[in-house]
C-alpha positions in Angstrom: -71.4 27.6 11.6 -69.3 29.1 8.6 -66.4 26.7 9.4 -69.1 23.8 9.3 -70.2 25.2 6.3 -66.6 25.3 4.8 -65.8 22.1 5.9 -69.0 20.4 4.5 -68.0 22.2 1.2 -64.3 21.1 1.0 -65.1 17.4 1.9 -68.2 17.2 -0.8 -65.5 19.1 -3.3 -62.8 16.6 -2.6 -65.3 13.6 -2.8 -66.5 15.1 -6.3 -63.0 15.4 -7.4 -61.4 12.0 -6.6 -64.6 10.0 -8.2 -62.3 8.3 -11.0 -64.8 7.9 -14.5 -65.1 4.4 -15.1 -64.8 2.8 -18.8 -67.7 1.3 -20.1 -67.5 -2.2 -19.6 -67.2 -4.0 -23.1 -70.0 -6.8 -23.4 -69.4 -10.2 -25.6 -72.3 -8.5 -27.3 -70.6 -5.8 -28.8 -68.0 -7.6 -30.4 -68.0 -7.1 -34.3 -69.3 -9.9 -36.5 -68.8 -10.0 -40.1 -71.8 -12.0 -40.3 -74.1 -14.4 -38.9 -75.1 -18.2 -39.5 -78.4 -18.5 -39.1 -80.1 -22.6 -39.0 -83.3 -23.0 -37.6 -83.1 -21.8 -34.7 -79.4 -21.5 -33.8 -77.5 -18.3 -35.2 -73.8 -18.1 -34.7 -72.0 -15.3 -35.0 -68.8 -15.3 -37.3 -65.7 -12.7 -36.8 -62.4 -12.0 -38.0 -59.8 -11.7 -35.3 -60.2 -8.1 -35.2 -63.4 -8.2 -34.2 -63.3 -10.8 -31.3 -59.4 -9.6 -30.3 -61.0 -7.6 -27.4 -62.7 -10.7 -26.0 -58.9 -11.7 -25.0 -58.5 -8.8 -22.7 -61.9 -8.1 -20.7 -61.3 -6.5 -17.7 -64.5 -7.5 -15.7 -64.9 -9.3 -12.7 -65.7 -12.8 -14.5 -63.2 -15.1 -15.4 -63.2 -16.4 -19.2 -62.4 -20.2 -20.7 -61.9 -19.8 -23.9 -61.8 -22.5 -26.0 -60.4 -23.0 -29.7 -62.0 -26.4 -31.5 -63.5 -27.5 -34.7 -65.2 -30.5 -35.8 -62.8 -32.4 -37.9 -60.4 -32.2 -34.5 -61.1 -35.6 -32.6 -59.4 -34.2 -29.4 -61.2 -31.5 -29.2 -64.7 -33.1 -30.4 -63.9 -35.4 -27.1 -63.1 -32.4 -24.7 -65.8 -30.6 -25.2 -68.6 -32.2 -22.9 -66.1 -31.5 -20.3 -66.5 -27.6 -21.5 -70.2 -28.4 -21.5 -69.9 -29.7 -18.0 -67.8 -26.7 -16.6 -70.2 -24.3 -18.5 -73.0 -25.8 -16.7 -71.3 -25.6 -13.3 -70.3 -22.6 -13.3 -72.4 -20.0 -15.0 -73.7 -18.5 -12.1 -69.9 -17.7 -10.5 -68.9 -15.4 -12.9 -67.5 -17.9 -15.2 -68.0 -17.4 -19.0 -67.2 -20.2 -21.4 -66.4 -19.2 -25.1 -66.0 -22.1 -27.7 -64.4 -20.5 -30.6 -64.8 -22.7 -34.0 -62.4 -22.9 -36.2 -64.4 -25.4 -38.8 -64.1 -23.6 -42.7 -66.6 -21.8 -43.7 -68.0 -24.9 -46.2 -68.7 -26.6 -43.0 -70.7 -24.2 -40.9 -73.6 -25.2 -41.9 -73.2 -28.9 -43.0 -71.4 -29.8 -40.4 -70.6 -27.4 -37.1 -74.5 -26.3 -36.8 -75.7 -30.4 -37.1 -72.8 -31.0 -34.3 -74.0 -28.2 -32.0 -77.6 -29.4 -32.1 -76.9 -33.1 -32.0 -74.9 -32.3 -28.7 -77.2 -29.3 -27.5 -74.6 -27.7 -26.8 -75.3 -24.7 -24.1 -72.2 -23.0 -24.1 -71.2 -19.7 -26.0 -70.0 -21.0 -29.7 -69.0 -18.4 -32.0 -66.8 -18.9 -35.7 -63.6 -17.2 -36.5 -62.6 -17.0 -39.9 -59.7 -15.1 -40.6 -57.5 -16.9 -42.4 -54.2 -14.4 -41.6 -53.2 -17.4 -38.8 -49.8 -16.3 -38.6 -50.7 -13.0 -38.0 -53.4 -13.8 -35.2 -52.0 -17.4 -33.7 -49.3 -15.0 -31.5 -51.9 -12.3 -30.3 -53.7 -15.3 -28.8 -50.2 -16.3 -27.1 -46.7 -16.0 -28.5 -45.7 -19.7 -27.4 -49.1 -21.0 -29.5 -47.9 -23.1 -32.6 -51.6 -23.1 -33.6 -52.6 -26.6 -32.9 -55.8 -27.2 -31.2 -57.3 -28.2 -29.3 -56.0 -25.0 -27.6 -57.4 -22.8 -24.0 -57.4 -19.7 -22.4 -58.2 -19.2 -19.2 -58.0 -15.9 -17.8 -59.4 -13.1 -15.6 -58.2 -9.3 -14.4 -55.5 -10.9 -12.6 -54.3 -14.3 -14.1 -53.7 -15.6 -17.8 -53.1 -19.1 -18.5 -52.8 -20.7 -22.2 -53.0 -24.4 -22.3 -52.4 -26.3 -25.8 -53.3 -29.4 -24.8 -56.8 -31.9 -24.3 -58.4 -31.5 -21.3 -59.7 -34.8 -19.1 -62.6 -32.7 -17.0 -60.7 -33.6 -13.6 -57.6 -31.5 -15.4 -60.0 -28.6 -16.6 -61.9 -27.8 -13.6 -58.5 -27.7 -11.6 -57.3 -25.2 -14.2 -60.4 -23.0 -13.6 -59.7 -23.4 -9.8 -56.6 -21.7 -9.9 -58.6 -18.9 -10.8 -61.8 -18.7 -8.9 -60.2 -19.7 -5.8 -60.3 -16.3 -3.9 
């Protein structure tokens, strides 16, 4: 009975000891906004690159699309339903759609809130306005030359940075890459 006893003991010890303490998982949420635009009844939040940098390297088990736009870009403006599409498709796989704007602040609310309601759109929009680009253009990716329409696409285990437009055929492949497993 003692050595049962022992051996419970050791077993429950070395169980104790080799439980690893996990990080708390860092939420879109708890990024830091500098403020927040509020119209009606849409309210986007606006951050310096400091505050959304740690959005570029979550280390959950979803797989981001992030997506760098503004209004006045024709490319992107014609790109986005496909985001919209993809968004809609795959919210429920673990697949998180961010489209970062990168309209100036004069426009937020005379022109990127009427362009988010006229195309409903469903998908995570947030503002960055930090105008230190050279400074935050290569922490997005050293090869960016900070045109957009620009996209990330990346997980725990892949990275991807696309500075291109997007047919929806050419996005949802991209995404594939990553979700395949």
């Amino acid at each position: 009975m003692q050595k049962i006893t022992a051996l419970l003991i050791f077993v429950f010890m070395a169980a104790c000891g080799s439980k690893q303490k996990k990080e708390p998982q860092m939420l879109l949420a708890d990024l830091i906004t500098k403020e927040t635009v509020k119209v009606d009844d849409i309210n986007l939040p606006v951050y310096d690159f400091d505050g959304i940098e740690p959005l570029f390297h979550m280390e959950d088990n979803k797989t981001y699309v992030i997506n760098f736009w503004a209004t006045w870009c024709q490319p992107c403006v014609e790109e986005l339903p496909y985001f919209e599409k993809l968004h809609m498709e795959q919210k429920d796989n673990n697949v998180e759609v961010v489209l970062v704007s990168l309209d100036m602040p004069k426009m937020w609310k005379s022109r990127l809130v009427p362009f988010l309601k006229k195309n409903n759109l469903r998908s995570k929009v947030i503002i960055l306005d930090d105008p230190k680009q050279n400074t935050w253009i290569p922490k997005v990716d050293k090869e960016w030359s900070g045109g957009i329409p620009a996209t990330i696409i990346y997980n725990k285990n892949k990275r991807t940075f696309y500075e291109q437009s997007f047919t929806y055929e050419e996005l949802n492949s991209s995404l594939y890459t990553f979700i395949k497993n």
